[in-house]
C-alpha positions in Angstrom: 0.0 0.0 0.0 2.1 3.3 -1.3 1.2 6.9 0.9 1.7 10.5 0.2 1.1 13.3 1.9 -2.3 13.5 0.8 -3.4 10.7 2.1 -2.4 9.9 5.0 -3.3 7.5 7.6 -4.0 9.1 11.2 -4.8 6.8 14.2 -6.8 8.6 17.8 -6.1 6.3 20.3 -8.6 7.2 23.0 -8.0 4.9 26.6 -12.1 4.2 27.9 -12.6 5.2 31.1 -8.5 5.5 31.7 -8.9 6.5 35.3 -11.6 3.7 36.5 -9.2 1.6 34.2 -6.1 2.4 35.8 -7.9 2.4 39.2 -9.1 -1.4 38.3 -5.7 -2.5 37.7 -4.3 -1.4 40.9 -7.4 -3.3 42.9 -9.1 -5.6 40.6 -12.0 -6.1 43.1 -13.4 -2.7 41.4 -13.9 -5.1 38.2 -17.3 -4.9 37.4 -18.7 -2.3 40.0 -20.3 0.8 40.0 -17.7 3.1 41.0 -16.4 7.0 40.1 -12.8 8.6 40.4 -13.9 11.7 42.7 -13.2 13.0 46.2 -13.7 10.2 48.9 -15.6 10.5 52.0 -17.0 13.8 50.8 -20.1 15.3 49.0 -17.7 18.5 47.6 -16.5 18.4 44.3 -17.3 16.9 41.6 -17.0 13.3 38.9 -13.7 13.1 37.3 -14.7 9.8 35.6 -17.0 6.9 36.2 -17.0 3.3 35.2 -19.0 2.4 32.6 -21.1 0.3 35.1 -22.0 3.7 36.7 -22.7 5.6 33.7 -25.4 3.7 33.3 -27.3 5.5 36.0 -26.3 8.5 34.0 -23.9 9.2 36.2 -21.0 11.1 34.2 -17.4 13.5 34.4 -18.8 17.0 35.8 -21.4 16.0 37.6 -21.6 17.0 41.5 -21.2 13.9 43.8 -24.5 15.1 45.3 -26.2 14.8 42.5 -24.4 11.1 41.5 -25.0 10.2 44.9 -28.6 10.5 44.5 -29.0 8.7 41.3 -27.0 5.9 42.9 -26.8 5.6 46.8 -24.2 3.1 47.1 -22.2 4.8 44.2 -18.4 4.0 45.1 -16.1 6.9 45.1 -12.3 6.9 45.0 -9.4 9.3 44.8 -7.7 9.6 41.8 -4.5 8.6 42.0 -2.3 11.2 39.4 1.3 9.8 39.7 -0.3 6.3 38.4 -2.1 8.0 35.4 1.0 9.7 34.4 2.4 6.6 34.9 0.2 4.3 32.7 0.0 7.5 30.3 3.8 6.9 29.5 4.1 3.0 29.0 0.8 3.8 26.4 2.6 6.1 24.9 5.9 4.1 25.0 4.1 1.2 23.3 2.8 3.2 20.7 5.8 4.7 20.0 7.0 1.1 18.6 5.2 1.4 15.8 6.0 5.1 14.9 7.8 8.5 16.3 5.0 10.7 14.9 3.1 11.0 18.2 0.7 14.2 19.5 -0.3 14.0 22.9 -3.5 15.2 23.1 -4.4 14.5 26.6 -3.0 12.0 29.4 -5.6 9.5 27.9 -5.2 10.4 24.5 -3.1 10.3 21.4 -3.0 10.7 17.8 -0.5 8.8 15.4 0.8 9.1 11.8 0.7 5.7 10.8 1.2 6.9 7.1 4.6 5.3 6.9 4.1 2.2 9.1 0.9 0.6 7.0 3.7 -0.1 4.4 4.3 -3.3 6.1 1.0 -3.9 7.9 -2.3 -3.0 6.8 -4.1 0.1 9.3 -7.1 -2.4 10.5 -4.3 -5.1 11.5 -2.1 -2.7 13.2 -5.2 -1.0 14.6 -6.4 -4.1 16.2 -2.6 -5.2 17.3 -2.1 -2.2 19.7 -6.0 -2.8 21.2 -4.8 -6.0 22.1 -1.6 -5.0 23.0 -2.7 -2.1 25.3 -5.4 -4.5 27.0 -3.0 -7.8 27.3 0.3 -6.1 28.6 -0.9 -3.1 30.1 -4.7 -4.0 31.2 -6.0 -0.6 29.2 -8.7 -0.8 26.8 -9.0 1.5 24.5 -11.2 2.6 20.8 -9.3 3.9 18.0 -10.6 5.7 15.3 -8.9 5.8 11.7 -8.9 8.9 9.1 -7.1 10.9 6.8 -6.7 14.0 9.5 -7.0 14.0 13.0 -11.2 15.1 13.0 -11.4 12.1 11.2 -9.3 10.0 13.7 -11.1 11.7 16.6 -14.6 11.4 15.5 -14.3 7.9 14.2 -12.7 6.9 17.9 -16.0 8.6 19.5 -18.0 6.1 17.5 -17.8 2.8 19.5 -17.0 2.3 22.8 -15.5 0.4 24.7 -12.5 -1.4 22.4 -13.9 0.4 19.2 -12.6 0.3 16.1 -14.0 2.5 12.9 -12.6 3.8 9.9 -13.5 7.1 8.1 -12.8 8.2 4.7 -13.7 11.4 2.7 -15.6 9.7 0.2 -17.7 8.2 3.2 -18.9 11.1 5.1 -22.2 11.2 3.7 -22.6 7.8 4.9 -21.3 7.5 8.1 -21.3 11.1 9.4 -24.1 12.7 8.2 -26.6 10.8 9.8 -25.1 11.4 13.2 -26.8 13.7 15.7 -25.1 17.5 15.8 -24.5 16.8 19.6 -21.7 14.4 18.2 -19.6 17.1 16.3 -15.7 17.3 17.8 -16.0 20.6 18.9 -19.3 21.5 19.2 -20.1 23.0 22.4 -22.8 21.3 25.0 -24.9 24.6 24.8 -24.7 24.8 21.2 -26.2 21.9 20.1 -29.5 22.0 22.0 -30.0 25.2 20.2 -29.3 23.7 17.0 -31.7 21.3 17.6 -34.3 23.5 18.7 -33.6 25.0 15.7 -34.4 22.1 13.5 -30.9 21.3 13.1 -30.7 17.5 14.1 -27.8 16.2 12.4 -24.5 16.6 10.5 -26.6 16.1 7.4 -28.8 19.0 8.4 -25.5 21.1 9.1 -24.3 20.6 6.0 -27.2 21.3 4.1 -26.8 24.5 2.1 -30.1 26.0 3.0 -29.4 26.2 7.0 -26.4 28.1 5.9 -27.7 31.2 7.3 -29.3 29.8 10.1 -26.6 28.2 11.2 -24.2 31.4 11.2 -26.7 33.3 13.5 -26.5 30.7 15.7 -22.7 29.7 16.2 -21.0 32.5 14.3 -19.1 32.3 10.8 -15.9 31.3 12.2 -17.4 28.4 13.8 -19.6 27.3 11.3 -16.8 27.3 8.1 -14.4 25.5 11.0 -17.1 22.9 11.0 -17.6 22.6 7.2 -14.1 22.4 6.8 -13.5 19.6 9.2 -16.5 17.4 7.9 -15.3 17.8 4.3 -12.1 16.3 4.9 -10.5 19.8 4.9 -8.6 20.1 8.2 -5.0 19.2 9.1 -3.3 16.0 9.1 -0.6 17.3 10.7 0.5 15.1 13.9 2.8 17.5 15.5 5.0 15.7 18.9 5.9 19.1 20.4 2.3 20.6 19.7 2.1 21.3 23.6 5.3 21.2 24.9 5.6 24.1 27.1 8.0 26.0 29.3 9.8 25.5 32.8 8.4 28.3 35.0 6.7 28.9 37.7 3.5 29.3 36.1 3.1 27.5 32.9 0.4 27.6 30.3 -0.3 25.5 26.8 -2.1 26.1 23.8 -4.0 23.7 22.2 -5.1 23.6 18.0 -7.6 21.1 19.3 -9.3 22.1 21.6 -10.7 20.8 25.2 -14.4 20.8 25.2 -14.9 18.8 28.7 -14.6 19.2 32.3 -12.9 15.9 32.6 -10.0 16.9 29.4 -10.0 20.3 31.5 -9.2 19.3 34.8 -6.9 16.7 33.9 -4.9 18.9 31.9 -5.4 21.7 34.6 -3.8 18.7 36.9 -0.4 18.1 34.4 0.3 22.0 34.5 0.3 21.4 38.1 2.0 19.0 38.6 5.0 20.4 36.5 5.7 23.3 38.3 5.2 21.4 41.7 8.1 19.7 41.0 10.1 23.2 40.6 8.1 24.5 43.5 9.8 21.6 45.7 13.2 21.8 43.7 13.7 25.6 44.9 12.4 24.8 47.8 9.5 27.3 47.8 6.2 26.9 49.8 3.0 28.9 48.4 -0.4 30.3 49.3 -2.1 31.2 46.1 -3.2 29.6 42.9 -4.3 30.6 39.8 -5.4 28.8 36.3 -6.1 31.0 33.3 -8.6 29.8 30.8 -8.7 31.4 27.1 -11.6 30.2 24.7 -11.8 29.8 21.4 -13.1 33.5 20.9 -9.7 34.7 22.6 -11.6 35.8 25.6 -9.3 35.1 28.5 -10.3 34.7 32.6 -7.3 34.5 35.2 -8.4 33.2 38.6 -7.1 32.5 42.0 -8.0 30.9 45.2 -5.6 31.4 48.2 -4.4 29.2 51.3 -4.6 30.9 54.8 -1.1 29.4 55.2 1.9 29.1 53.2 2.1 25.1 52.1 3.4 22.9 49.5 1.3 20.1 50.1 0.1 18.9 46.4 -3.3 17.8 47.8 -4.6 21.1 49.1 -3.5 23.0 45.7 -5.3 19.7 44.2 -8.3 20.5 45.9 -7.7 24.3 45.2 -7.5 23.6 41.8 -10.8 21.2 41.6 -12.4 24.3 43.1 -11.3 26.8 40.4 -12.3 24.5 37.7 -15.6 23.5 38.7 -16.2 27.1 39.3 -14.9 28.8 36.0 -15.5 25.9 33.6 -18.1 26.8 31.1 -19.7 23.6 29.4 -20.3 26.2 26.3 -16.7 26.8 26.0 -13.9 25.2 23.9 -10.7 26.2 25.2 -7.8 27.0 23.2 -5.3 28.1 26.5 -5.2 26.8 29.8 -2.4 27.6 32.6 -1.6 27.3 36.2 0.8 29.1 38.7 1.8 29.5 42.1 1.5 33.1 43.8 2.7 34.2 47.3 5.5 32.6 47.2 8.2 32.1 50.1 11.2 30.5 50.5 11.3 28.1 53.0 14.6 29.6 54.5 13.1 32.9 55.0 9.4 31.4 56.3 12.0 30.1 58.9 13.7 33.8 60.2 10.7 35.0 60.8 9.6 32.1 62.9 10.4 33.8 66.2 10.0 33.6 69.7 6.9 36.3 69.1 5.0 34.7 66.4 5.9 30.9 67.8 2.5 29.1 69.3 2.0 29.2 72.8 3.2 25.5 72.8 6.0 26.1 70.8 6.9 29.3 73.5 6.9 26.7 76.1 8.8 24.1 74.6 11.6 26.4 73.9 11.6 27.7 77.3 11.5 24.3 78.8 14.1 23.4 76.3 16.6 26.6 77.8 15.6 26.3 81.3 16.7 22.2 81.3 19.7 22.9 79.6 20.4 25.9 82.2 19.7 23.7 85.1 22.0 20.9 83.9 25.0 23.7 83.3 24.9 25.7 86.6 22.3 23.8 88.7 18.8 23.8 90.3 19.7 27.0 92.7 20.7 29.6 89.6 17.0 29.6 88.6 14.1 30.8 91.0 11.7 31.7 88.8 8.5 30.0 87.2 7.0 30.8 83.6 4.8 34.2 83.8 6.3 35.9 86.9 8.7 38.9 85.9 12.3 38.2 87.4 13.7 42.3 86.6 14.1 43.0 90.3 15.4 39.7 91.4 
């Protein structure tokens, strides 16, 4: 099978359910259960992810624990355990990278893959199926991958069947297999926007792509978002997989812009979470503590919202700015929004050393006053003996 570079071969592989997957693997009596990745022990917050046992209670990412509590009662709730999705995240990654170096990151659970040059020793569908099996036999993931010529293609065909998916989209197929698809399944459509293009009479991609809703259309999603759609659906967006897309600065803040962009709570916050996570590591390398954090969201309209939530105390325990940063997101995220930028950064910032010099007697606790006066007094006593000392804690001793 000969390529060029108008017709290549992109792979999204999208992990199902990666967290509850992940989670699963490190205690395999969550097999088969009703559970969600979410605060434990706690009706604050909200779903990162649920097992596909739970979502059928329509229980789903965003939603407030209360409200999955009520649908299900004896719902299961865990704490998501990061350092094991980054590590999973990079032996998927690792595995795919066998078969080519072309690799975007799109998220921790998902990738897309120019297998343009590969399929010249294995056809797509076998080397499709291969790395399912792969990724479920070695690594215990399951995952759905969707095949096109550009990475709308690869990401809507992905979307199509789940779990352990595999579909197949081509340009002289769309009519076929996209158009009779609901609007609500569009890569990029907002949440908000398609109930309005339904009310609207606009039920699916074939009714979007009619000619005579043109009009319509614009006064309801704007020209630059309707032509981005047409574009995509006719096969007319990149097929580019770029590996350093969304590489991003060391600093103390960092932020990323992405060409596809995150349209759900659960791509949010776990990005919002892998910002975070990198500058910890330089907050705890300069040996910094911090009160303050801030993400920054930008949409796809280039408006932009910066937003912080502050500690009473300096810390550098991840968990709190976790749970700091759970609190922004559920706050600011806007299920209407795509967003092109996100970032995160630490504020307030002290350096350990100097947190200590101003650590004195005066701003000590009461029990850390005493301790250090005990501490003198014993030491005194031992040097010079009992006799030297004939005072107690809170008499004055200036005329003795």
């Amino acid at each position: 099978m000969k390529n060029n570079r108008k017709g290549r071969i992109i792979f999204h592989i999208d992990m199902n359910a990666f967290f509850c997957s992940v989670a699963e693997i490190k205690d395999p009596s969550l097999r088969g259960k009703a559970f969600a990745i979410g605060r434990s022990g706690s009706l604050k917050g909200v779903i990162s992810t649920a097992s596909y046992e739970a979502r059928k209670y329509g229980i789903h990412s965003a939603m407030p624990l209360q409200t999955a509590y009520r649908l299900l009662p004896t719902l299961l709730v865990i704490d998501g355990d990061y350092n094991e999705y980054e590590k999973y995240h990079n032996k998927f990654v690792s595995l795919i990278r066998q078969y080519t170096d072309l690799i975007e990151v799109a998220s921790i659970d998902e990738v897309y893959a120019d297998m343009t040059h590969t399929i010249d020793i294995i056809h797509p569908l076998v080397l499709a199926r291969l790395i399912q099996y792969r990724l479920l036999k070695e690594l215990g993931l399951p995952s759905s991958i969707g095949i096109g010529p550009t990475l709308f293609y690869a990401k809507m065909a992905s979307d199509m069947k789940k779990p352990l998916g595999l579909t197949v989209i081509r340009k002289k197929e769309k009519e076929k297999i996209l158009y009779p698809l609901s609007v609500k399944d569009i890569f990029g459509i907002g949440k908000k926007t398609a109930p309005k293009l339904i009310e609207n009479n606009i039920l699916t991609i074939g009714d979007f792509m009619n000619e005579e809703n043109k009009g319509k259309i614009i006064g309801l999603i704007g020209f630059n978002s309707y032509y981005y759609v047409i574009n995509a659906i006719n096969g007319n967006s990149s097929n580019e997989v770029l590996p350093n897309r969304y590489q991003d600065s060391q600093s103390i803040s960092t932020s990323v812009t992405y060409d596809i962009y995150l349209t759900t709570y659960e791509k949010l916050i776990t990005e919002l979470r892998k910002l975070l996570r990198k500058i910890y590591k330089r907050l705890i390398n300069e040996d910094y503590l911090a009160k303050s954090l801030i993400i920054t969201l930008r949409n796809d309209k280039f408006n932009t919202i910066s937003r912080r939530k502050t500690l009473n105390d300096y810390s550098n325990d991840l968990k709190e700015f976790d749970y700091l940063l759970e609190d922004l997101a559920k706050e600011y995220y806007n299920e209407e929004e795509q967003y092109r930028l996100i970032g995160v950064g630490f504020s307030n910032l002290i350096k350990k050393a100097e947190l200590k010099k101003e650590e004195t007697l005066f701003n000590f606790t009461e029990f850390e006053k005493d301790y250090e006066l005990d501490k003198l007094v014993k030491d005194f006593k031992n040097k010079y003996g009992d006799e030297k000392i004939n005072w107690k804690k809170g008499e004055s001793n200036d005329d003795k």
